[in-house]
N, C-alpha and C positions, 0 to 999 in steps of 0.2 A: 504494500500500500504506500502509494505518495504522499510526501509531505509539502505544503504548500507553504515555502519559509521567507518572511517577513525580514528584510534588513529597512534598518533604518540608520543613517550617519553620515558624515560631514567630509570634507574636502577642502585642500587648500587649492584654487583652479593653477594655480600660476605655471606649474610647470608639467603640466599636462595640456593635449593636444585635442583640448573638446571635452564632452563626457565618451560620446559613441565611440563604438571601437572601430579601428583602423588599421589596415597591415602597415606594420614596419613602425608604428607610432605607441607614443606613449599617449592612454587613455585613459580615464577612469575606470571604467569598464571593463577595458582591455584587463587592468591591474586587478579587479575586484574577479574576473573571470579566470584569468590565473592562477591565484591561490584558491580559488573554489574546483579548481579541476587537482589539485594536487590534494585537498583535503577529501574530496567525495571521488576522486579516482576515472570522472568522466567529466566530455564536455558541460559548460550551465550556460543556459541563453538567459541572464537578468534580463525581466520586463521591468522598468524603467518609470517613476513618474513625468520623467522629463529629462532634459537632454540638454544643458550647457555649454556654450561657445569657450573656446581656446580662451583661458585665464581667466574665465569666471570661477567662482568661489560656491559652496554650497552650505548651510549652516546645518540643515534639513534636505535632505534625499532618501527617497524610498525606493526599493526596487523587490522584487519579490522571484524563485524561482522553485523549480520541485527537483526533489530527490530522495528515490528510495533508502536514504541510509541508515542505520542504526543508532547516530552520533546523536544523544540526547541534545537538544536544540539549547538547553541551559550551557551547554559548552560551547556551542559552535562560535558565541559570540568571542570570548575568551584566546580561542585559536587561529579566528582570522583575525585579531586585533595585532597578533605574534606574527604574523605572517606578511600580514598588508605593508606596504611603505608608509613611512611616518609624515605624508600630507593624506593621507586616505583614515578614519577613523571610525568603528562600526558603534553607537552607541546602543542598537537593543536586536536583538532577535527574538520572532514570534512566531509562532507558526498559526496561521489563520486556513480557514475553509476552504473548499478547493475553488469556490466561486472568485475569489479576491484575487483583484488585480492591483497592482501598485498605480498602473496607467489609467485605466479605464474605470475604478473604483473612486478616481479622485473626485473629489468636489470642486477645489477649489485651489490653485497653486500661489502662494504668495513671494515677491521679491524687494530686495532693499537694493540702491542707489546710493553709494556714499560717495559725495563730492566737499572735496578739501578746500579752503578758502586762505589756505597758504602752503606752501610746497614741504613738504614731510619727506627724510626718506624714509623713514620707519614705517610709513603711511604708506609707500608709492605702490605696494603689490596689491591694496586691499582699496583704494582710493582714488578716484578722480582728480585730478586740480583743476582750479580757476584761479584769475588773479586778484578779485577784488568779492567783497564781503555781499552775499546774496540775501535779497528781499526774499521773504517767504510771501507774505502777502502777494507779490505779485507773481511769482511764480505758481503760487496755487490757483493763481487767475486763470492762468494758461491750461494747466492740468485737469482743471473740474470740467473739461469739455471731454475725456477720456473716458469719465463714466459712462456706464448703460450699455446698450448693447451695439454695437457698430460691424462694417466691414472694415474690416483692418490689413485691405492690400497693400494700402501702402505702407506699412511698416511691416515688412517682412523682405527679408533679404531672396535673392531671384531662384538660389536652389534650396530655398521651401519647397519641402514635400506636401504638406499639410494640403489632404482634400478641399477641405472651406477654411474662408478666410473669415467668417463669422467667430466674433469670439466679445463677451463680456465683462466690463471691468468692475468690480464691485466696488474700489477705492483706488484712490490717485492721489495722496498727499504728501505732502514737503513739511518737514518737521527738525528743528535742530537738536543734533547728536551734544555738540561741546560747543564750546567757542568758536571754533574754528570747521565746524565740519558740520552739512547737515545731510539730510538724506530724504528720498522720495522712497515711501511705499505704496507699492501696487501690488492687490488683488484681485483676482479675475476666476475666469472658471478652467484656463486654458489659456496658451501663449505661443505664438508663432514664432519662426527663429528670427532672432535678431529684434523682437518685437519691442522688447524693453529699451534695448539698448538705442533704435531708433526713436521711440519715443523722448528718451532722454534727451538725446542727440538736437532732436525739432526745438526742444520747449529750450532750452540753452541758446539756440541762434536765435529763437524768436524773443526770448528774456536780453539777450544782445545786440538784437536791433540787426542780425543780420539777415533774419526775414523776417516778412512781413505780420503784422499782431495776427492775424485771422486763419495762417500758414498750417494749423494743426487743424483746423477747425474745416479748413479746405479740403485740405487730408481725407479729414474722416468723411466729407460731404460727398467727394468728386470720387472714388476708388474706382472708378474705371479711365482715368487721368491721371497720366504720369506724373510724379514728384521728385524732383531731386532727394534722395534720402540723408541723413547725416545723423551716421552713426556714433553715438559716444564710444568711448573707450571700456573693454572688458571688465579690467579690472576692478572698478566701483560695484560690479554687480555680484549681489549674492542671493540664491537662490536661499530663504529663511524658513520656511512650510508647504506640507501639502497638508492639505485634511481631505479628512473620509468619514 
């Protein structure tokens, strides 16, 4: 009888090449499929709640696969902890029902945006920079046009897979972290590649006047008309929760 086994745990993105796995690269994936084939003795395909661009970060990742093994699930956590590389880290194993998917079970995916408002190098793998001190009020001006439910072709990079471009955002806010640092969260029910990172990307040239105030709003209105896209930088993003 199969087991239907629950990983849940974190990731530093920076020196990995995505989440998906890839020949000849280093993955998440790749690394979490690796010592899963040396501890249960065959191939595992992790289903995945999602899937991270090159140098993004994850606080919360879920993936889920089956295996007949005997290995009481209260260890397994234990042994890939030993195993995995020290930017990969498993914080729970569970074994759930054989209906549950980590993908298709989701409700909801949640991510943070952290942008620096002075240059850090201690900051530079996990952080964004800009050079002068950001309005939240007006940034959040820009962003509350995100909510609800929209076509979001234009903010998806061109080798999206993704059937439909329909997807909903349940919150879009800009909030300060420190002094020095704040951050946009967004949740939604589901996220196109590169979705976040272009969204950021817009509300930053439109917050700088280098496009125009209505630019995001067009975006969302016109999706069968082309946009120049402007993608922010990887590193600011962190994949924080799914729920189910």
């Amino acid at each position: 009888m199969e087991k239907n086994i629950k990983l849940t745990y974190s990731y530093d993105g920076s020196e990995f090449f995505g989440f998906q796995r890839q020949p000849n690269l280093r993955t998440v994936q790749g690394e979490i499929e690796k010592v899963l084939k040396i501890v249960f003795k065959k191939d595992i395909d992790l289903v995945s709640a999602g899937r991270t661009d090159r140098g993004v970060h994850a606080k919360k990742q879920v993936s889920n696969f089956f295996t007949d093994s005997k290995i009481p699930v209260e260890k397994i956590k234990k042994i890939l902890n030993e195993l995995l590389p020290k930017d990969i880290m498993i914080s729970s194993v569970e074994e759930m029902d054989e209906e549950y998917s980590s993908r298709f079970s989701a409700k909801y995916r949640a991510y943070e945006y952290y942008i620096g408002e002075e240059k850090n190098p201690f900051q530079s793998r996990y952080v964004t920079f800009v050079t002068e001190k950001l309005d939240l009020e007006k940034l959040n001006k820009i962003a509350i046009a995100l909510v609800g439910r929209h076509d979001f072709s234009n903010f998806r990079l061109s080798d999206c897979a993704s059937n439909t471009t329909i997807r909903e955002i349940y919150n879009a806010e800009f909030t300060r972290v420190d002094e020095k640092t704040i951050k946009l969260y967004v949740k939604g029910n589901a996220f196109l590649k590169s979705q976040i990172r272009i969204i950021v990307g817009t509300i930053l040239a439109i917050y700088f006047e280098k496009k125009p105030g209505n630019y995001l709003v067009e975006m969302l209105n016109n999706p069968t008309v082309h946009y120049s896209k402007i993608v922010a930088d990887p590193n600011g993003l962190h994949l924080v929760d799914i729920g189910y």
